[in-house]
N, CA, C and O atoms as a GROMACS GRO file, in nm:
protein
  560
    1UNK      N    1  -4.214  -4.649  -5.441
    1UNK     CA    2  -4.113  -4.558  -5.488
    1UNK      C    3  -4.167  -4.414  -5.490
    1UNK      O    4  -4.097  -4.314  -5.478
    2UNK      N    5  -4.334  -4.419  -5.509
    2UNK     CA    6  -4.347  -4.238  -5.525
    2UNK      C    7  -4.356  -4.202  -5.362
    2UNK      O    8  -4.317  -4.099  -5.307
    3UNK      N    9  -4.412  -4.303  -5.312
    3UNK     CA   10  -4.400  -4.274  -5.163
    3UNK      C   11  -4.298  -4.157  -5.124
    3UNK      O   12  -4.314  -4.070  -5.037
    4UNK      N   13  -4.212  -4.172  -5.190
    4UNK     CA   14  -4.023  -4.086  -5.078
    4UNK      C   15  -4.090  -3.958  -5.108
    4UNK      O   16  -4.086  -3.867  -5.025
    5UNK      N   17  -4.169  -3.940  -5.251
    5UNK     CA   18  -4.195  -3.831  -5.275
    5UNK      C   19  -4.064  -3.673  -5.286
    5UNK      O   20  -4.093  -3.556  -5.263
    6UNK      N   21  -3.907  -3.736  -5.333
    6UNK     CA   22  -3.853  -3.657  -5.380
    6UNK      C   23  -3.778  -3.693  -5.488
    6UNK      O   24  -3.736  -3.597  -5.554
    7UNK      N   25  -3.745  -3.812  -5.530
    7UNK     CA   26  -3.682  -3.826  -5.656
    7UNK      C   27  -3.781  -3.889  -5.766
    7UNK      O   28  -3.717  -3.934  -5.861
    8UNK      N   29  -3.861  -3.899  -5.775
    8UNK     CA   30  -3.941  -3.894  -5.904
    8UNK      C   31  -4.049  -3.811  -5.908
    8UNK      O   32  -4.040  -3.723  -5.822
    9UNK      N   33  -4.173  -3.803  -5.991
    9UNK     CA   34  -4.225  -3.724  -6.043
    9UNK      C   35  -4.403  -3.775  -5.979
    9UNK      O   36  -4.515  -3.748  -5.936
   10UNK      N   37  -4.346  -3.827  -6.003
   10UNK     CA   38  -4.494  -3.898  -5.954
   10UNK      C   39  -4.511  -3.910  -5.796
   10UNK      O   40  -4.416  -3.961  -5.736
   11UNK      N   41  -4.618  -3.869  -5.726
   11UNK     CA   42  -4.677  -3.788  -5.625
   11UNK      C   43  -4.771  -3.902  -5.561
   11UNK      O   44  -4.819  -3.978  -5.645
   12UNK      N   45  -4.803  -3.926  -5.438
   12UNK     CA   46  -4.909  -4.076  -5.404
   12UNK      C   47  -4.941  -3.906  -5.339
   12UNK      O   48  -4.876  -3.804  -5.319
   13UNK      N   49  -5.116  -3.964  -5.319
   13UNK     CA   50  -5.164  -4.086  -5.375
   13UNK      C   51  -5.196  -4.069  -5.539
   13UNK      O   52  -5.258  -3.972  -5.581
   14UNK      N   53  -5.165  -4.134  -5.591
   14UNK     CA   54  -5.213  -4.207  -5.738
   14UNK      C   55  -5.287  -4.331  -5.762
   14UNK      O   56  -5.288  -4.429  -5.688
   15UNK      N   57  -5.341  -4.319  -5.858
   15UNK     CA   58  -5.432  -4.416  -5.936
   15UNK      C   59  -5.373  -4.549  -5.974
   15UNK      O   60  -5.381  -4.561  -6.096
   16UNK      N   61  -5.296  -4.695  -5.896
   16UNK     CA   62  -5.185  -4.764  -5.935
   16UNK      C   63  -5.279  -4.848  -6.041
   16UNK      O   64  -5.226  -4.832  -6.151
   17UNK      N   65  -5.383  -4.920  -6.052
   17UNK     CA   66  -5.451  -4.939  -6.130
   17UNK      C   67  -5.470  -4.861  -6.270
   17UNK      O   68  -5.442  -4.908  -6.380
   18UNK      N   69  -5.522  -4.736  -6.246
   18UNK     CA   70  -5.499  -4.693  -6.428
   18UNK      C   71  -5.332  -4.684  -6.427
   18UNK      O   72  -5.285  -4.757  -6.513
   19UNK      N   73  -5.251  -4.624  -6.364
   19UNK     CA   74  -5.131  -4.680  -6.394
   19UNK      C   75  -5.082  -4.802  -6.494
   19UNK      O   76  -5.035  -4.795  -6.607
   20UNK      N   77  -5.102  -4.884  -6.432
   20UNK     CA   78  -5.085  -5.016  -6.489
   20UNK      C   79  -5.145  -5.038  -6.628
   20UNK      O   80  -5.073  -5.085  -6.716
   21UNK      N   81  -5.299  -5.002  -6.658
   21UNK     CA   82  -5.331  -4.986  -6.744
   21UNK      C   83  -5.285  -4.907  -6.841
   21UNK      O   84  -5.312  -4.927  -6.960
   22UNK      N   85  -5.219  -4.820  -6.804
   22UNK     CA   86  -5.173  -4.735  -6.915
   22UNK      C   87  -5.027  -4.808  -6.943
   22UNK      O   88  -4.964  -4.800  -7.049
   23UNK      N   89  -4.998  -4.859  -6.860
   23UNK     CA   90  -4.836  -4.911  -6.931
   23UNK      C   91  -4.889  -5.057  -6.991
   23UNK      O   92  -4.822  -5.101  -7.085
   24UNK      N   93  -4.965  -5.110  -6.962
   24UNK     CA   94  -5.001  -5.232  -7.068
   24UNK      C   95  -5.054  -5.238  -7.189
   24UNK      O   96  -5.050  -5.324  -7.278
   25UNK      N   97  -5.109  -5.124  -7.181
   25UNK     CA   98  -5.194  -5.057  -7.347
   25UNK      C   99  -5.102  -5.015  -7.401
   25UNK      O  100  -5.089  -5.042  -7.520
   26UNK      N  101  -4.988  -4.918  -7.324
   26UNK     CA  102  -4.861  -4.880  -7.414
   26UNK      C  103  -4.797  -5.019  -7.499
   26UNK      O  104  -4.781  -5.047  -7.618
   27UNK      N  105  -4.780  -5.064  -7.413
   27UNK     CA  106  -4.668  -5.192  -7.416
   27UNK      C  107  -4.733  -5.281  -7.561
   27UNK      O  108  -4.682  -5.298  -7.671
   28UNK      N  109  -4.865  -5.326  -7.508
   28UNK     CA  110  -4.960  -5.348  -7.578
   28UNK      C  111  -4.941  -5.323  -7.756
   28UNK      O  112  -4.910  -5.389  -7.856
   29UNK      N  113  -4.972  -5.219  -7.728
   29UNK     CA  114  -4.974  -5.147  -7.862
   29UNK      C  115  -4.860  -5.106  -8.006
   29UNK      O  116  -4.861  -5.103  -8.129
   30UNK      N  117  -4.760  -5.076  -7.880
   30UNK     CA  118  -4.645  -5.001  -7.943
   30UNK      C  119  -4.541  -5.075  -7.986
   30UNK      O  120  -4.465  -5.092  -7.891
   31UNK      N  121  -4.512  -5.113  -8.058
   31UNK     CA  122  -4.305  -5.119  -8.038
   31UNK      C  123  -4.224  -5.017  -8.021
   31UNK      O  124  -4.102  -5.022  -8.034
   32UNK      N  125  -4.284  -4.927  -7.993
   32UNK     CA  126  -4.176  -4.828  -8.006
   32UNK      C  127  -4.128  -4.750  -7.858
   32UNK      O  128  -4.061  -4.647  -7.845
   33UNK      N  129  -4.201  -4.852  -7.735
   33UNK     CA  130  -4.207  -4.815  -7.622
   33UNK      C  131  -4.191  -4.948  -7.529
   33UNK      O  132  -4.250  -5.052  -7.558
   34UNK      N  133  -4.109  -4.937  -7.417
   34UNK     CA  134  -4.134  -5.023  -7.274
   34UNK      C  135  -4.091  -5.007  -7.200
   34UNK      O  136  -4.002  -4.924  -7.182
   35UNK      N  137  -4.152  -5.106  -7.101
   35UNK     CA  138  -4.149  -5.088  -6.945
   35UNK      C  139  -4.062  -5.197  -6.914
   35UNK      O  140  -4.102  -5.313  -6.921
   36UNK      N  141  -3.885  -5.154  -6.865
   36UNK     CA  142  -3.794  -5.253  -6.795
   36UNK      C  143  -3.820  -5.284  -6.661
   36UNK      O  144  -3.834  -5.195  -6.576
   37UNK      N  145  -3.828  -5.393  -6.637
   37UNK     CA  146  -3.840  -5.391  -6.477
   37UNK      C  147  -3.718  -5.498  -6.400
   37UNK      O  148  -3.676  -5.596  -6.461
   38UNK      N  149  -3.665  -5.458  -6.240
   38UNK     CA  150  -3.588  -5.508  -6.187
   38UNK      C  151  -3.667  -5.616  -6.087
   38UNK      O  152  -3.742  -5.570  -6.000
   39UNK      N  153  -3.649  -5.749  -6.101
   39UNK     CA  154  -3.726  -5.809  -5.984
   39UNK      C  155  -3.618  -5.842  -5.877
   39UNK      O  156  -3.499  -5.833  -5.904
   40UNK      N  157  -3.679  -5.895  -5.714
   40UNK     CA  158  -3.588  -5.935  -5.623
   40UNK      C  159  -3.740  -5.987  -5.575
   40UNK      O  160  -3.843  -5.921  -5.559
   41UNK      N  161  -3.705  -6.187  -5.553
   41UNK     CA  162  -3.828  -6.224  -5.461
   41UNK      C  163  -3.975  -6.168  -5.491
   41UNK      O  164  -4.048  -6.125  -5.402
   42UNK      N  165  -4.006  -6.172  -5.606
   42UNK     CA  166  -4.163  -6.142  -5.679
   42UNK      C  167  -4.168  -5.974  -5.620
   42UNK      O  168  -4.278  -5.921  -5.603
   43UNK      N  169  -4.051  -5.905  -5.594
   43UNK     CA  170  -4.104  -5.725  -5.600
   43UNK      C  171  -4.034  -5.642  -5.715
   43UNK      O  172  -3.924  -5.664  -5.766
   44UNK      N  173  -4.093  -5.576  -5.733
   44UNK     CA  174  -4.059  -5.528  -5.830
   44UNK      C  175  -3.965  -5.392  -5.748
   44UNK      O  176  -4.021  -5.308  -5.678
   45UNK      N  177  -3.816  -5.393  -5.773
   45UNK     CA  178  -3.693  -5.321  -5.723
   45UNK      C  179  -3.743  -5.178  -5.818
   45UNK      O  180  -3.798  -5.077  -5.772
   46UNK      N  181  -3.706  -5.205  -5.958
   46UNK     CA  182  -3.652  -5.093  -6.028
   46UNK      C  183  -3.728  -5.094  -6.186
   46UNK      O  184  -3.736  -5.182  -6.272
   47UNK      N  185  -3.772  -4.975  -6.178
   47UNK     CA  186  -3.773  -4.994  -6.322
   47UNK      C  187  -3.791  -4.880  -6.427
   47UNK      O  188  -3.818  -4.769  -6.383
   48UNK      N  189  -3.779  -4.897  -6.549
   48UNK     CA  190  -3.762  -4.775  -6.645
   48UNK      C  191  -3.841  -4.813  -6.767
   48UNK      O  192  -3.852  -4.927  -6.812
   49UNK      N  193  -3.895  -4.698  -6.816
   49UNK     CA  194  -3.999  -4.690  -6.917
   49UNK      C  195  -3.922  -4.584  -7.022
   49UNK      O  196  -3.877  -4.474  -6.989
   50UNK      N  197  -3.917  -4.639  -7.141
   50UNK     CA  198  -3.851  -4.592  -7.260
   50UNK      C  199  -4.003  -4.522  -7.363
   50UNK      O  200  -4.125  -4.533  -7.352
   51UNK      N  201  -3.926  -4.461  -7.442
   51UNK     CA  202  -4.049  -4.445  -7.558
   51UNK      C  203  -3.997  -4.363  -7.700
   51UNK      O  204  -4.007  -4.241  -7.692
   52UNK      N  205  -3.950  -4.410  -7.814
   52UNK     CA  206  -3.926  -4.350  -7.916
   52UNK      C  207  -4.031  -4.243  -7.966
   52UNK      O  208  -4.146  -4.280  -7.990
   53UNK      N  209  -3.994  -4.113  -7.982
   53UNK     CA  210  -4.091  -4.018  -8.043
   53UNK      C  211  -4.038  -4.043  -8.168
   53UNK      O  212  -3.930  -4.088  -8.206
   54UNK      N  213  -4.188  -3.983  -8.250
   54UNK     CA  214  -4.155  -4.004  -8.414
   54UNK      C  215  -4.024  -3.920  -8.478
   54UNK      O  216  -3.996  -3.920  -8.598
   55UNK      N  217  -3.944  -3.843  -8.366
   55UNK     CA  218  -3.858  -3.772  -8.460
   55UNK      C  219  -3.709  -3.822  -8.426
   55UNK      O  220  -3.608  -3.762  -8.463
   56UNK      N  221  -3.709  -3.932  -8.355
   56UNK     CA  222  -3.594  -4.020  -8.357
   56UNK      C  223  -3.547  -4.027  -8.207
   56UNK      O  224  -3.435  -4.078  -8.196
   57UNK      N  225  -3.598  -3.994  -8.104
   57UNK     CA  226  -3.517  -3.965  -7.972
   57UNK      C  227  -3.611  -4.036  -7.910
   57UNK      O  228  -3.730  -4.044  -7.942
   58UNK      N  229  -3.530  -4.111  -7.779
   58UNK     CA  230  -3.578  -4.214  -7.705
   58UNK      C  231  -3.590  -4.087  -7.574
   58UNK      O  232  -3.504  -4.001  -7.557
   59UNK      N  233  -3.707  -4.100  -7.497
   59UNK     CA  234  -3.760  -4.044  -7.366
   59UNK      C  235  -3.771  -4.139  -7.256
   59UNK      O  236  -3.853  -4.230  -7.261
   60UNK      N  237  -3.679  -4.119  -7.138
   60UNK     CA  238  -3.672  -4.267  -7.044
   60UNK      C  239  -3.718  -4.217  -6.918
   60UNK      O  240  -3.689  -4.098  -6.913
   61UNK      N  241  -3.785  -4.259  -6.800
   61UNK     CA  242  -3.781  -4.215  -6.651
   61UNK      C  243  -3.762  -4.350  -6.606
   61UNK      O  244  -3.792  -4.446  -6.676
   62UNK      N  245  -3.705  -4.363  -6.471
   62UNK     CA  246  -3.687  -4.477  -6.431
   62UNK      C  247  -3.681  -4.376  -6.272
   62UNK      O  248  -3.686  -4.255  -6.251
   63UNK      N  249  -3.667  -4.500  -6.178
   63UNK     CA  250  -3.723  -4.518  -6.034
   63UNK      C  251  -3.643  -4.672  -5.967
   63UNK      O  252  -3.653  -4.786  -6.011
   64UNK      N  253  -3.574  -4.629  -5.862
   64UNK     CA  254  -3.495  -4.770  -5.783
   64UNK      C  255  -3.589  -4.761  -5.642
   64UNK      O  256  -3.639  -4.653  -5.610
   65UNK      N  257  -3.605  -4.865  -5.573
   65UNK     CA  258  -3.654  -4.890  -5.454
   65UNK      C  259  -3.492  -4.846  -5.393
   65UNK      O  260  -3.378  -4.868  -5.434
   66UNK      N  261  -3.542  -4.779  -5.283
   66UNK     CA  262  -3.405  -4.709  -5.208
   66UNK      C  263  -3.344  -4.812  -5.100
   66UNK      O  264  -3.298  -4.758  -4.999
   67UNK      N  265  -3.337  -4.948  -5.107
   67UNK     CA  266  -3.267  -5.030  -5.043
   67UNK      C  267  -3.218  -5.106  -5.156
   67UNK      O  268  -3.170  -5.215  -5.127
   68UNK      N  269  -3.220  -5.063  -5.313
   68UNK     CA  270  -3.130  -5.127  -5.415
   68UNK      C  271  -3.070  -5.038  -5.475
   68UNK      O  272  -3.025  -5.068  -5.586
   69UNK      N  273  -3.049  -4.909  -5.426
   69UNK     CA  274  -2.978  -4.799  -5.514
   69UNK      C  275  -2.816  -4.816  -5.428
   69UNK      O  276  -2.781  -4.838  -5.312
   70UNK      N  277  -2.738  -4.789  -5.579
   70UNK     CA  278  -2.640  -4.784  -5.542
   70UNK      C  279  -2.566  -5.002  -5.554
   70UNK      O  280  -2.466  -5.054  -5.502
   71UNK      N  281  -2.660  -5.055  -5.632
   71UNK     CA  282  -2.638  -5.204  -5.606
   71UNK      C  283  -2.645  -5.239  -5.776
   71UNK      O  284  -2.675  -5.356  -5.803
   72UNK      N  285  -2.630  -5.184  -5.847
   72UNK     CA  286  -2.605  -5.228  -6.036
   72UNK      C  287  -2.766  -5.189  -6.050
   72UNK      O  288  -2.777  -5.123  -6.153
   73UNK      N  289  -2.854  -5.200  -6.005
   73UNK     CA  290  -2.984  -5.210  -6.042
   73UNK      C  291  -2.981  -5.087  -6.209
   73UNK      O  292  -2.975  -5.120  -6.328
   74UNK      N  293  -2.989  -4.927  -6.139
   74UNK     CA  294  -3.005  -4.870  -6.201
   74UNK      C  295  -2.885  -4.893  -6.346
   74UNK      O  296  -2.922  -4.903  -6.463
   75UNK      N  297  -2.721  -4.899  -6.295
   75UNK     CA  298  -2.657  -4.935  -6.447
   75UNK      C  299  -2.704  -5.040  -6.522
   75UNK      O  300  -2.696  -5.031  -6.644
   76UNK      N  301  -2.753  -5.141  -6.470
   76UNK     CA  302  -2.832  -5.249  -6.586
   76UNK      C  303  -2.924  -5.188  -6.629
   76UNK      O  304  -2.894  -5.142  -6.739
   77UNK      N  305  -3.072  -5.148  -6.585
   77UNK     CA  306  -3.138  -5.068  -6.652
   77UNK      C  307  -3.093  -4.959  -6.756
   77UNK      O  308  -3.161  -4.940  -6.857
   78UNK      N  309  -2.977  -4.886  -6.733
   78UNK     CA  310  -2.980  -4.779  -6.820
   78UNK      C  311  -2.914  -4.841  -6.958
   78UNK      O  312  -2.934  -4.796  -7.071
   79UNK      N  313  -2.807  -4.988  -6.912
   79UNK     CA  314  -2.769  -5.060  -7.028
   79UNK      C  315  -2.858  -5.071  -7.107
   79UNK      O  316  -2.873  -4.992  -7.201
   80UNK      N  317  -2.956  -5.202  -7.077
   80UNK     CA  318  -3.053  -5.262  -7.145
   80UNK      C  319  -3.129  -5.133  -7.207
   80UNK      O  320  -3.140  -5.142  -7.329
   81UNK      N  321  -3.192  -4.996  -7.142
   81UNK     CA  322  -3.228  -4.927  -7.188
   81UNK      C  323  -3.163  -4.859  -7.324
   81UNK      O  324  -3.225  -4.831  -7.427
   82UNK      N  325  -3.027  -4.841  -7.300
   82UNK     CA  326  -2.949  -4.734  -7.472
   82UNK      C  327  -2.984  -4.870  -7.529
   82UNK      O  328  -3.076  -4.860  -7.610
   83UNK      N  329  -2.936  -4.998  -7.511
   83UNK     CA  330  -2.957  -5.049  -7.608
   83UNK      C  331  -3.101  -5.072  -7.689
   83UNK      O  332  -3.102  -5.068  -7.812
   84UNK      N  333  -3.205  -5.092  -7.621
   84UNK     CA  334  -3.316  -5.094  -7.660
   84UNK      C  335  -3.318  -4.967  -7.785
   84UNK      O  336  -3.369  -4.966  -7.897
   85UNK      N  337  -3.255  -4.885  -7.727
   85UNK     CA  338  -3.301  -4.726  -7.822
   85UNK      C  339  -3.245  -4.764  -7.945
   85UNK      O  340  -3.292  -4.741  -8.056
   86UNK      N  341  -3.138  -4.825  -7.917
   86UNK     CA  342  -3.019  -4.815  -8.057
   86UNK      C  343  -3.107  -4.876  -8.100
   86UNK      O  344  -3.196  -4.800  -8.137
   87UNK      N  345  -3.144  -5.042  -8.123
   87UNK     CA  346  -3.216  -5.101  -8.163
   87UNK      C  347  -3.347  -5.061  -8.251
   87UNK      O  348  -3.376  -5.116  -8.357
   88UNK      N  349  -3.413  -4.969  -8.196
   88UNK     CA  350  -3.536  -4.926  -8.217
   88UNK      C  351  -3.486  -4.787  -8.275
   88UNK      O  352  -3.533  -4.695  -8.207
   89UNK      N  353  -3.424  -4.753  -8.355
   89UNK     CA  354  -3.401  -4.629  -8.445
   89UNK      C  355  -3.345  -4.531  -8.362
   89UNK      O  356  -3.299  -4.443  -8.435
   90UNK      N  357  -3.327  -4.506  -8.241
   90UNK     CA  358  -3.321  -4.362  -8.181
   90UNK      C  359  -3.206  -4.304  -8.239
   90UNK      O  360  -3.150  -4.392  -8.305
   91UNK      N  361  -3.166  -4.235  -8.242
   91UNK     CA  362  -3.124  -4.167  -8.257
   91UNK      C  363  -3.038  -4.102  -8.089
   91UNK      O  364  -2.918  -4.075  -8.079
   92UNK      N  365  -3.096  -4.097  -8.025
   92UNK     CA  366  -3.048  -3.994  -7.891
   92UNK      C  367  -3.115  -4.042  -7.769
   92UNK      O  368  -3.226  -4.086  -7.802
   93UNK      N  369  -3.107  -4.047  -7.716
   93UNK     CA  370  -3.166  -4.063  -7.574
   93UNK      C  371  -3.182  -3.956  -7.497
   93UNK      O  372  -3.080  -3.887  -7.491
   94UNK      N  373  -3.296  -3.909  -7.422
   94UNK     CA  374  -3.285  -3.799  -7.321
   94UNK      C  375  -3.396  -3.790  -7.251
   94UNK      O  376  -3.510  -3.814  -7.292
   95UNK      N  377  -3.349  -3.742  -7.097
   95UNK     CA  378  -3.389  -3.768  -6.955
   95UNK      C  379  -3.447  -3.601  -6.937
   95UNK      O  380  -3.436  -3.498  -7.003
   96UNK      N  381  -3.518  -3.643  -6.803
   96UNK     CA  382  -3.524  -3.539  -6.714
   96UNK      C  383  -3.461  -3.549  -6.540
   96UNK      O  384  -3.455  -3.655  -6.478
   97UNK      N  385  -3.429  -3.446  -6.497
   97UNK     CA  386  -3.385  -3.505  -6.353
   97UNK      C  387  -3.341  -3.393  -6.221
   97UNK      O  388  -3.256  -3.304  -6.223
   98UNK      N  389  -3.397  -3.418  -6.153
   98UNK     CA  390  -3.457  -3.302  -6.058
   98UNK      C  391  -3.278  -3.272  -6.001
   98UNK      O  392  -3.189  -3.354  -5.984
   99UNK      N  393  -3.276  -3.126  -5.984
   99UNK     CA  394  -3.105  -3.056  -5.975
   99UNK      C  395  -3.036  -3.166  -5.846
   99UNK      O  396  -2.916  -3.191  -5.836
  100UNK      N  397  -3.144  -3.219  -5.758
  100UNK     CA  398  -3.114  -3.234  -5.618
  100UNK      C  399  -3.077  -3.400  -5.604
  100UNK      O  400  -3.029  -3.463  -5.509
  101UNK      N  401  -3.118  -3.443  -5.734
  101UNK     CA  402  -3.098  -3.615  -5.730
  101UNK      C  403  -2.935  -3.658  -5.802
  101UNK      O  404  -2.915  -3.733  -5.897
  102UNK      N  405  -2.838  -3.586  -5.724
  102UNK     CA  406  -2.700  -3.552  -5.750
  102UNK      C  407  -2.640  -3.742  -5.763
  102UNK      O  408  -2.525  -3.760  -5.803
  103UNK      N  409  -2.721  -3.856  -5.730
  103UNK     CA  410  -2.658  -4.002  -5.767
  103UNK      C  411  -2.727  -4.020  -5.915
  103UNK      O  412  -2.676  -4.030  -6.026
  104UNK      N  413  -2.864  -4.022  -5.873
  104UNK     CA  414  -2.894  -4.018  -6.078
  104UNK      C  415  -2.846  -3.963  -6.178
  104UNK      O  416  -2.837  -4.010  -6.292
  105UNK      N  417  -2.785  -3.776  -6.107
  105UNK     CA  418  -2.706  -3.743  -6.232
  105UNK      C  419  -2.567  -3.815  -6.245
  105UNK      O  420  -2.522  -3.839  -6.357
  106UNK      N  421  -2.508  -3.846  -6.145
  106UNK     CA  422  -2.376  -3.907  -6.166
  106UNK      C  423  -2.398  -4.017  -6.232
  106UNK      O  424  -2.317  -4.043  -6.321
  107UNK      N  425  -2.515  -4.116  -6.207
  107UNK     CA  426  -2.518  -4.225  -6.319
  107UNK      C  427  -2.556  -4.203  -6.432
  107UNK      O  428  -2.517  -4.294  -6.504
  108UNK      N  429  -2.630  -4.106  -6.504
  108UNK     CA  430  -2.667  -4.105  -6.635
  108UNK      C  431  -2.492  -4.037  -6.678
  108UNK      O  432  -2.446  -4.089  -6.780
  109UNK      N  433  -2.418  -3.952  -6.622
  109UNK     CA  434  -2.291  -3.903  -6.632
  109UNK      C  435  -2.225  -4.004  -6.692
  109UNK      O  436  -2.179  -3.980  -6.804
  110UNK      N  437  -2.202  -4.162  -6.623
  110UNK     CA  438  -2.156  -4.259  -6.630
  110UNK      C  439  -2.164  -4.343  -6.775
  110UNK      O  440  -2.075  -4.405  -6.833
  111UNK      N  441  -2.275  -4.325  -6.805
  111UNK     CA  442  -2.322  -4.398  -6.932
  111UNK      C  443  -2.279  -4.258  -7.021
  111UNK      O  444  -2.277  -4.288  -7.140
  112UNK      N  445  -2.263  -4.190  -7.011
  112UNK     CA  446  -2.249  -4.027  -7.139
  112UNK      C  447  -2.320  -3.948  -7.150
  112UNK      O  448  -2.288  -3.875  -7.244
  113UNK      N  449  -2.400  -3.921  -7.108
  113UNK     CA  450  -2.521  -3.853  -7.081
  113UNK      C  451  -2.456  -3.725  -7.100
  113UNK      O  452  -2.334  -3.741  -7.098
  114UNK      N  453  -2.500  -3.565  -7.126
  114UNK     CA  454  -2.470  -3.448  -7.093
  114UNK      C  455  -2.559  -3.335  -7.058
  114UNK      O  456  -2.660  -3.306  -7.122
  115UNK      N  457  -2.523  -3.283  -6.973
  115UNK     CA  458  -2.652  -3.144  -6.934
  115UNK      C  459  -2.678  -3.088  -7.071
  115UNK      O  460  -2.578  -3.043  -7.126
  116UNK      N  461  -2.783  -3.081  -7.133
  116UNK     CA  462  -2.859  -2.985  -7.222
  116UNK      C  463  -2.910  -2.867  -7.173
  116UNK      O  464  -2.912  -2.771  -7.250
  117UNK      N  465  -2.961  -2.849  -7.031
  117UNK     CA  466  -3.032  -2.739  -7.017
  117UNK      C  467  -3.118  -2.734  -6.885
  117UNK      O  468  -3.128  -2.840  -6.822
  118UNK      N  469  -3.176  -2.629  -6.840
  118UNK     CA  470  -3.241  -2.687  -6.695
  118UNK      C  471  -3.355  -2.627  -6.734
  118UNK      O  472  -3.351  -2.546  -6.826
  119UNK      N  473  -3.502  -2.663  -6.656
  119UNK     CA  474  -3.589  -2.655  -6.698
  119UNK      C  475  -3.670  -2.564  -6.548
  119UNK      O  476  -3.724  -2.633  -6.462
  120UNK      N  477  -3.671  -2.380  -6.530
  120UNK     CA  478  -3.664  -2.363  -6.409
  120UNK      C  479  -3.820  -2.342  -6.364
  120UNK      O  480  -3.911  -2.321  -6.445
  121UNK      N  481  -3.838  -2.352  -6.206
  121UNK     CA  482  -3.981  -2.358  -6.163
  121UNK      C  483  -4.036  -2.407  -6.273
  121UNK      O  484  -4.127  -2.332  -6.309
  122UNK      N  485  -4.020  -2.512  -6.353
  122UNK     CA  486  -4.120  -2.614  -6.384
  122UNK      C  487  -4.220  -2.692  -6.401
  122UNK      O  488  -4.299  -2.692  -6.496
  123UNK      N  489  -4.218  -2.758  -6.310
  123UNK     CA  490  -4.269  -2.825  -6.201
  123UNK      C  491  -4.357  -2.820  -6.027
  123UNK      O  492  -4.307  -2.823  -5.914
  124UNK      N  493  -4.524  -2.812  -6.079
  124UNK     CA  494  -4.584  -2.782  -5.937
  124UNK      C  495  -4.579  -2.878  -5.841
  124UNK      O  496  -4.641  -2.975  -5.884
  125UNK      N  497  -4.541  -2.896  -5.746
  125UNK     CA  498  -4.542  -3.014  -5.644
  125UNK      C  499  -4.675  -2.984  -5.576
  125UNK      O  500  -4.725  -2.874  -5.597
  126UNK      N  501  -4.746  -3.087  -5.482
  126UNK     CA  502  -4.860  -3.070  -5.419
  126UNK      C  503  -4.845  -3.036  -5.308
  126UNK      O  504  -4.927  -3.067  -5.221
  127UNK      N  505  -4.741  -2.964  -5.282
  127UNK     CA  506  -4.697  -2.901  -5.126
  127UNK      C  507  -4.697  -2.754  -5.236
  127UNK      O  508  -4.723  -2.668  -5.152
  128UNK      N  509  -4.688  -2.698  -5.334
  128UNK     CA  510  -4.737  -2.612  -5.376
  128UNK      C  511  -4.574  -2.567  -5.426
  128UNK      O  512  -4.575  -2.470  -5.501
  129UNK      N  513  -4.445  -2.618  -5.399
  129UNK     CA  514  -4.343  -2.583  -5.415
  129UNK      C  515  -4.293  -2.600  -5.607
  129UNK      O  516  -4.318  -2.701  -5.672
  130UNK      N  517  -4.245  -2.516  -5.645
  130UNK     CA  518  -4.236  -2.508  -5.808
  130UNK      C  519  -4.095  -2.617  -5.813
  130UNK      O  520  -4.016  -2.581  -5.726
  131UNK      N  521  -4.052  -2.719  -5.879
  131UNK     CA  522  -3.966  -2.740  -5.877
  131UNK      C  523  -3.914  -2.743  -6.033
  131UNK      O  524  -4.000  -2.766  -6.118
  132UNK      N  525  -3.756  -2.716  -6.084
  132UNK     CA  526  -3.698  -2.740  -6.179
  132UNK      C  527  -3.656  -2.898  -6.194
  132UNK      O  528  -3.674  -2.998  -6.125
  133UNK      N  529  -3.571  -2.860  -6.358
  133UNK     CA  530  -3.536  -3.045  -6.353
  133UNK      C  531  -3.430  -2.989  -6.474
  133UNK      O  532  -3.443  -2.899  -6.557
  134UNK      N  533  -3.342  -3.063  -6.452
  134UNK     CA  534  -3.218  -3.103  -6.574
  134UNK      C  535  -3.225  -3.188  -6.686
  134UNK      O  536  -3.246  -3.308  -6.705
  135UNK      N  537  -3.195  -3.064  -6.769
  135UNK     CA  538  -3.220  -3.195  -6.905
  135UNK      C  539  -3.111  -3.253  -6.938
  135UNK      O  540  -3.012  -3.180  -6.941
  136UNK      N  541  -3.095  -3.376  -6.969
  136UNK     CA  542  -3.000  -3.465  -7.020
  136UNK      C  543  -3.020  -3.518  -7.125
  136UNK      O  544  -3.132  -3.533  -7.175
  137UNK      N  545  -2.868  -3.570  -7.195
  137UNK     CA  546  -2.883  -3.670  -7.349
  137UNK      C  547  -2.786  -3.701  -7.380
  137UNK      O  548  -2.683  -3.642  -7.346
  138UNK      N  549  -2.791  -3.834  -7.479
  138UNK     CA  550  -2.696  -3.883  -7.499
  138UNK      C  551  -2.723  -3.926  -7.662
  138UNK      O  552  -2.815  -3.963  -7.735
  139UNK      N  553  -2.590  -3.896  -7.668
  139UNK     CA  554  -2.619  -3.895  -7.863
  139UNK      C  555  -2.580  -4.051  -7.922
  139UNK      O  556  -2.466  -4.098  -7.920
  140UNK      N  557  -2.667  -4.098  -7.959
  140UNK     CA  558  -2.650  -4.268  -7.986
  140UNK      C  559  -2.531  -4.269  -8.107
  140UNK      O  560  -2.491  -4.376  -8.153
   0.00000   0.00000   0.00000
């Protein structure tokens, strides 16, 4: 998924090993955090990582393999995701999301989501290009 190298955040090459480690120590550790995942045939399609901050708001990124976008993947995830939040105290939910990934915003749109704000040159890419991102939320 970071491969496409334009709709998420994360850049290859990366470390998939401490990766992993860091979401199992999260997982591990926390209740107040996890990692959803979509399987098809032992691969892992889709998935989204939640995390309650101590002041009541759930923080989510998620990522579809681009031969399941557009197929429920991501609306189940974002289900199971509000609900997780409600569950776990949140209060709010809220995203980040690059101006140009115009199907992710229409799906967080879908669930209620609303522009809060944009966040400009931001973001350094390793082609050296600054990129912004849209903030989103949804009030539980």
């Amino acid at each position: 998924m970071a491969a496409e190298g334009r709709w998420i955040a994360t850049e290859v090459p990366f470390d998939r090993a401490e990766r992993a480690r860091r979401f199992e120590h999260t997982i591990a550790v926390r209740d107040d955090a996890t990692l959803l995942v979509v399987v098809d045939d032992l691969t892992v399609v889709g998935q989204l990582f939640i995390e309650v901050a101590p002041y009541g708001v759930a923080d989510l990124g998620m990522c579809i393999v681009v031969d399941y976008r557009g197929r429920g993947v991501g609306s189940a995830l974002m289900e199971t995701a509000i609900g997780w939040a409600r569950e776990h105290g949140a209060h709010k939910v809220a995203l980040q999301v690059w101006p140009h990934n115009e199907a992710g915003i229409a799906l967080y749109r879908k669930f209620g989501f609303e522009e809060e704000g944009h966040l400009q040159r931001h973001y350094r890419r390793k082609n050296g290009e600054l990129w912004g991102a849209v903030i989103m939320g949804l009030a539980l």
